[in-house]
C-alpha positions as CSV (number, residue, x, y, z in Angstrom):
1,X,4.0,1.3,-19.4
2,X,1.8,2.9,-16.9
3,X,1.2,1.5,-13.4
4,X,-2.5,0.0,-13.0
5,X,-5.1,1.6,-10.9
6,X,-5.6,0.5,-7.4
7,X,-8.4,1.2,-4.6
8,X,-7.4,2.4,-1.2
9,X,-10.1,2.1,1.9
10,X,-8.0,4.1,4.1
11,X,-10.1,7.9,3.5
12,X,-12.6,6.3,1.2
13,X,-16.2,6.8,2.7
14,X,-19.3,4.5,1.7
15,X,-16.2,1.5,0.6
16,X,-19.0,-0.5,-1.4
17,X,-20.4,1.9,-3.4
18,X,-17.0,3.6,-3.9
19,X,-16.1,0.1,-4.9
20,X,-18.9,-0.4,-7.5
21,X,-17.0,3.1,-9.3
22,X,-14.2,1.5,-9.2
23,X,-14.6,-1.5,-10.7
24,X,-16.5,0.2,-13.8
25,X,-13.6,2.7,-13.9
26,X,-11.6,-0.9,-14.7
27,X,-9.8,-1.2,-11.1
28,X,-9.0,-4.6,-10.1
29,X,-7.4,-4.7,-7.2
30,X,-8.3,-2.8,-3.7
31,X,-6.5,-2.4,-0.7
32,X,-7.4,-2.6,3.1
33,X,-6.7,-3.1,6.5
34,X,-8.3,-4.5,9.4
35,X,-7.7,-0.9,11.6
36,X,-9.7,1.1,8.6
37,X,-13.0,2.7,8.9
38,X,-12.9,2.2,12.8
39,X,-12.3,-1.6,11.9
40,X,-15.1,-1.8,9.6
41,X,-13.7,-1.9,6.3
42,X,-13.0,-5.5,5.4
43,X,-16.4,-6.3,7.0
44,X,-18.1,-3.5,4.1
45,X,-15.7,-4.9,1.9
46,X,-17.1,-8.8,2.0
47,X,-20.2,-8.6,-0.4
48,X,-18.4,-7.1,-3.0
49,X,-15.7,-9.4,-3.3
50,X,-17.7,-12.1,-2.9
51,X,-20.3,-10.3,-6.2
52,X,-16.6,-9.8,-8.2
53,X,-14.4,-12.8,-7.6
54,X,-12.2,-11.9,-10.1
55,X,-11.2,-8.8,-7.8
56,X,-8.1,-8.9,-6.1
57,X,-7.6,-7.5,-2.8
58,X,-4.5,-6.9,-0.5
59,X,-5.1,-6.4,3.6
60,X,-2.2,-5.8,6.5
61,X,-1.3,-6.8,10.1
62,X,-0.2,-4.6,12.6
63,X,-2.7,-2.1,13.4
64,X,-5.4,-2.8,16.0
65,X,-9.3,-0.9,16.1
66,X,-10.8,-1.0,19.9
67,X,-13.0,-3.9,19.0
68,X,-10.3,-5.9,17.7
69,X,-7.8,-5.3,20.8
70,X,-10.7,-6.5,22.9
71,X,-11.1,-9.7,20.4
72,X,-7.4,-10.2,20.5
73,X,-7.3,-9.9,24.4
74,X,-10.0,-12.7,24.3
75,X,-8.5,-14.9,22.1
76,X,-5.5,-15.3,24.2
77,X,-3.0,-13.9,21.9
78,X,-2.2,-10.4,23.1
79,X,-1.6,-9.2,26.5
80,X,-3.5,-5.6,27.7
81,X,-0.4,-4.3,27.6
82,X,0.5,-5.2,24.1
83,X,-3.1,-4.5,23.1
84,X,-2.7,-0.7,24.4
85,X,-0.3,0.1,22.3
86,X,-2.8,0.0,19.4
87,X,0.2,-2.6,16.9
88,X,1.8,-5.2,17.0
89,X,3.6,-8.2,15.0
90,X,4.3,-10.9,17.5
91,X,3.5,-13.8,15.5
92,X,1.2,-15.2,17.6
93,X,-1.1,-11.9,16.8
94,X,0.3,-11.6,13.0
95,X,-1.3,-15.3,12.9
96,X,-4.5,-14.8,14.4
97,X,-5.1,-11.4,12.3
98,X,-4.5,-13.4,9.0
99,X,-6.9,-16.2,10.1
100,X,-9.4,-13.5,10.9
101,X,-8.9,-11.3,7.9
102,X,-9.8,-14.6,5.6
103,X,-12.7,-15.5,7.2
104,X,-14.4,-11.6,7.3
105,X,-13.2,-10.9,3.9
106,X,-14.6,-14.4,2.6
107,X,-11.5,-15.3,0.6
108,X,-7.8,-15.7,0.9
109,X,-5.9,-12.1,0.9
110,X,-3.4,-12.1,-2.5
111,X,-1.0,-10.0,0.1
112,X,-1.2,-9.5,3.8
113,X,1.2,-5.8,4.0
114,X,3.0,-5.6,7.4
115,X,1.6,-2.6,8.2
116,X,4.3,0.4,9.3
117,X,6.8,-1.5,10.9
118,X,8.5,1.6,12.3
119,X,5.5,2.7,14.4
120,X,6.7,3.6,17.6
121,X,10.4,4.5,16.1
122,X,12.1,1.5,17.2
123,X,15.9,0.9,17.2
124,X,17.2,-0.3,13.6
125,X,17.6,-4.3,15.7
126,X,14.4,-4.1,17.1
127,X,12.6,-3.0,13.8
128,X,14.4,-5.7,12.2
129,X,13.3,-8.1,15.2
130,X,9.8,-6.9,14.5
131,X,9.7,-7.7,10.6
132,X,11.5,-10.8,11.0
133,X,9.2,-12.5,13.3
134,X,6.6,-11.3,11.0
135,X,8.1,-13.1,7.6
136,X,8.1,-16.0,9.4
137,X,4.6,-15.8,11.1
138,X,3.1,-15.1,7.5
139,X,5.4,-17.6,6.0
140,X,3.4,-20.3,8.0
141,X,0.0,-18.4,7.2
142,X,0.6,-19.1,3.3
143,X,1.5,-22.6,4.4
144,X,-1.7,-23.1,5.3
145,X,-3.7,-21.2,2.9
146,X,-4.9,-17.9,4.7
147,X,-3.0,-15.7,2.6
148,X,-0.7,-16.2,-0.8
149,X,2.0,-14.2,-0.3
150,X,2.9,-10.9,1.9
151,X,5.0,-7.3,1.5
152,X,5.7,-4.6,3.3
153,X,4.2,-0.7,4.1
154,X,6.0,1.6,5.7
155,X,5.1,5.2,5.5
156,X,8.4,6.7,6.6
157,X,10.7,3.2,6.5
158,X,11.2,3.4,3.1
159,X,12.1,7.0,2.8
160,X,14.4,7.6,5.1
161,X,16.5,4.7,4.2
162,X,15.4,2.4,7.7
163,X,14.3,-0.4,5.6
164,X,16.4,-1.6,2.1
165,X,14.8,-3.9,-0.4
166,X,18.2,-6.3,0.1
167,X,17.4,-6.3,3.7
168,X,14.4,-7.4,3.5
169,X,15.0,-10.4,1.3
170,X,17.5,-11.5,3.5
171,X,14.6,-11.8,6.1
172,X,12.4,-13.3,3.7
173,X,15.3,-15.6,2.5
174,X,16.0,-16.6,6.3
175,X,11.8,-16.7,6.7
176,X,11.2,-18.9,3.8
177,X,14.3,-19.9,1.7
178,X,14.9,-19.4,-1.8
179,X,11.0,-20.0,-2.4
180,X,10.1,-17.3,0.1
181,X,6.5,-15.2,-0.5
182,X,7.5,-11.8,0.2
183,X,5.7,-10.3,-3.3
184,X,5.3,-6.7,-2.6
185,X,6.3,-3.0,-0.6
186,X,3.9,0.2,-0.5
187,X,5.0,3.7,0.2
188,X,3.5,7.0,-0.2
189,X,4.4,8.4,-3.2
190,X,3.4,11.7,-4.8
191,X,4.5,15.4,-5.7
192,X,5.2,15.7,-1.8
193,X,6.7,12.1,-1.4
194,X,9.0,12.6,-3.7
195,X,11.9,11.1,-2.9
196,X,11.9,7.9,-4.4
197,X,10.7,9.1,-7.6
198,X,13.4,11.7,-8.4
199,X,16.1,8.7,-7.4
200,X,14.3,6.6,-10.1
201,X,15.0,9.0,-12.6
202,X,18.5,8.5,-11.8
203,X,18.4,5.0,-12.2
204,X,19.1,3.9,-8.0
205,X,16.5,4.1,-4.7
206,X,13.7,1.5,-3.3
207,X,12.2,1.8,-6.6
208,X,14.2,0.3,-9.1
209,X,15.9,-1.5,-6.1
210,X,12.4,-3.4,-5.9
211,X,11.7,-3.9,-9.6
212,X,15.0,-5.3,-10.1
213,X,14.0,-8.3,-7.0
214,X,10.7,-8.4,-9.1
215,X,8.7,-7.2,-6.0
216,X,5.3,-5.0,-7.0
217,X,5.2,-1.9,-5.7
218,X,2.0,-0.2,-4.8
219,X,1.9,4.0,-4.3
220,X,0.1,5.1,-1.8
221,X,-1.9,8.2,-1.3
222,X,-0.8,10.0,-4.2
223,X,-3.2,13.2,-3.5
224,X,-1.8,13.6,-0.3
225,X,-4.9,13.3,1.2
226,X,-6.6,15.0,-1.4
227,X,-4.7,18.1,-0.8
228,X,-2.7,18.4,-4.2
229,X,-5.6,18.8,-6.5
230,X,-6.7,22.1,-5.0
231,X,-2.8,23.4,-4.4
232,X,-1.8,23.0,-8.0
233,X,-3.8,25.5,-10.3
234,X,-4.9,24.5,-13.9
235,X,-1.9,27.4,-14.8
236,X,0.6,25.8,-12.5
237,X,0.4,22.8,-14.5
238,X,0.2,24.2,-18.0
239,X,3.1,26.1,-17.3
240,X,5.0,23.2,-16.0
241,X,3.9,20.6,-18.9
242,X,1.9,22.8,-21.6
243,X,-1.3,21.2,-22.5
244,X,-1.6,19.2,-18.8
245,X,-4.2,19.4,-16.1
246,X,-3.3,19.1,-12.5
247,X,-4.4,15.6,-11.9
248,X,-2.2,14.7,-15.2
249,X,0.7,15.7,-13.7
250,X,-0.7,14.3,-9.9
251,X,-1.4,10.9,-11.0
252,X,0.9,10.5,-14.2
253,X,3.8,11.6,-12.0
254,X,3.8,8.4,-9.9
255,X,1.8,6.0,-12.2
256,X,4.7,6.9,-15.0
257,X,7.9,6.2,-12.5
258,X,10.0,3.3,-13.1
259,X,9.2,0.5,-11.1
260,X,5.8,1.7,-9.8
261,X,2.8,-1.2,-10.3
262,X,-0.2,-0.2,-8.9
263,X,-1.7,3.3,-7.7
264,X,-3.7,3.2,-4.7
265,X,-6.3,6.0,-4.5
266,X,-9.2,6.8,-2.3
267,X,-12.5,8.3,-4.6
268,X,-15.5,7.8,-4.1
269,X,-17.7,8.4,-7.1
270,X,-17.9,7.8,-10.4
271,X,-17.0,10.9,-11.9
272,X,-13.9,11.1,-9.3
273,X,-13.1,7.8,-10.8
274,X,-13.3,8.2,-14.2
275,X,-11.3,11.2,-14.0
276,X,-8.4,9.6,-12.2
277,X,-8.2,6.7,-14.7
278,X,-8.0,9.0,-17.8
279,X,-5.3,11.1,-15.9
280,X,-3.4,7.6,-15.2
281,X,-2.8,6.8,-18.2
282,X,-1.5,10.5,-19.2
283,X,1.9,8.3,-19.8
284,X,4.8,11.2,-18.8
285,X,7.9,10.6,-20.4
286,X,11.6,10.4,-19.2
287,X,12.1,14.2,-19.7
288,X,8.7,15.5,-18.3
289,X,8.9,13.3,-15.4
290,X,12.7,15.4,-14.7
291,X,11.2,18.7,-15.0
292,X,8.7,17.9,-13.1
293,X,10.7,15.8,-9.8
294,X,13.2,19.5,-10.2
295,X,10.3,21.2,-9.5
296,X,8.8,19.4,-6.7
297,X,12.0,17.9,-5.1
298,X,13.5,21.3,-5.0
């Protein structure tokens, strides 16, 4: 079965009307951050949510825009210090950004992401310090009711082997017991991020690692910033997988992988849209997703 579509607000420009697209191209879930658009995102976000309830949306801690390090400053829970550095995941901030991100977005977040833990390449004990606090900062939050459960994005973390799936549900286990709320992890994923796919199709990696602890996974930015469409040529993909366009072998690539939930892309019109959700569900099967992770993995 092929992962679902997804909406990502990172690069996407106009996010209600890109929304609107979306939601007629049959997306139901989009994904955010209070840093995005220069901070504005889950602000733009608000009225459509609130026109769609049924739409599910997903947001992050970590990140800090200008206005919100001058917000957090004022509120008490950051030090100008701490505030310069542009992240962080102290739980007194991880707290205050999930409070925050409820009340702009108008509902309760289905995940809060913390957002690239390895940002500023800390030591493997201090980015385990770092994540750990967080669990238990957002374990309170879905105590109370500002979010209803959490995950984890890391760009890099992921890849490179600095984060596990069985480390972090130890955190979450020590965070919340057996009954934890640690739901989800998103990585980049794509013909360039590669990794993880070609060690799905052997059956080991983050991938299947996470399917088999029943967290989701979300792909992110599987264009590459929109730079794979106009690299691979109509006859680069024909010759690869006869009778397939380029964004059949872009998008079916990841939505096809073992383990993969959700794809989160950034379009912005209804064309763009329509296209992407016909090429999603271009299912690839065990032996076209091989040739084509030899190709790119090479």
């Amino acid at each position: 079965m092929n992962a679902l579509l997804g909406m990502g607000t990172y690069r996407t420009r106009h996010i209600p009307q890109a929304g609107e697209a979306a939601i007629r191209a049959g997306v139901d879930w989009i994904d955010t951050a209070p840093n995005y658009q220069h901070g504005t995102a889950e602000n733009q976000l608000a009225p459509l949510l609130s026109a769609h309830p049924t739409l599910r949306v997903s947001t992050k801690v970590g990140y800090l825009a200008p206005p919100q390090q001058q917000d957090a400053l004022h509120a008490g829970v950051l030090e100008q210090t701490e505030a310069d550095q542009g992240h962080n995941l102290s739980p007194a901030y991880v707290a205050w950004q999930a409070t925050r991100s409820k009340a702009t977005l108008g509902r309760v977040p289905d995940i809060t992401f913390v957002h690239n833990p390895e940002h500023g390449d800390p030591t493997p004990t201090q980015l385990a310090h770092r994540i750990q606090q967080a669990f238990h900062a957002l374990e309170e939050c879905c105590a109370q009711g500002l979010i209803k459960g959490y995950g984890v994005a890391a760009w890099s973390a992921f890849h490179d082997g600095s984060l596990t799936v069985e480390a972090l549900l130890d955190m979450a286990r020590m965070a919340g017991g057996p009954a934890h709320r640690l739901h989800a992890i998103q990585l980049p994923l794509s013909l360039v991020h590669i990794g993880p796919i070609a060690d799905a199709m052997t059956g080991h990696g983050v991938l299947i690692d996470a399917q088999s602890a029943g967290l989701d996974v979300y792909a992110s930015a599987p264009l590459n910033a929109g730079d794979l469409p106009t690299i691979i040529t109509p006859a680069a993909a024909h010759e690869l997988l006869p009778g397939a366009t380029p964004l059949q072998i872009i998008l079916g690539t990841v939505a096809s992988t073992p383990g993969v939930g959700r794809v989160l892309l950034s379009a912005s019109t209804p064309t763009h849209w329509t296209e992407a959700a016909e090429a999603s569900r271009s299912a690839l099967d065990s032996d076209q997703l091989r040739r084509v992770t030899r190709a790119f993995a090479a």
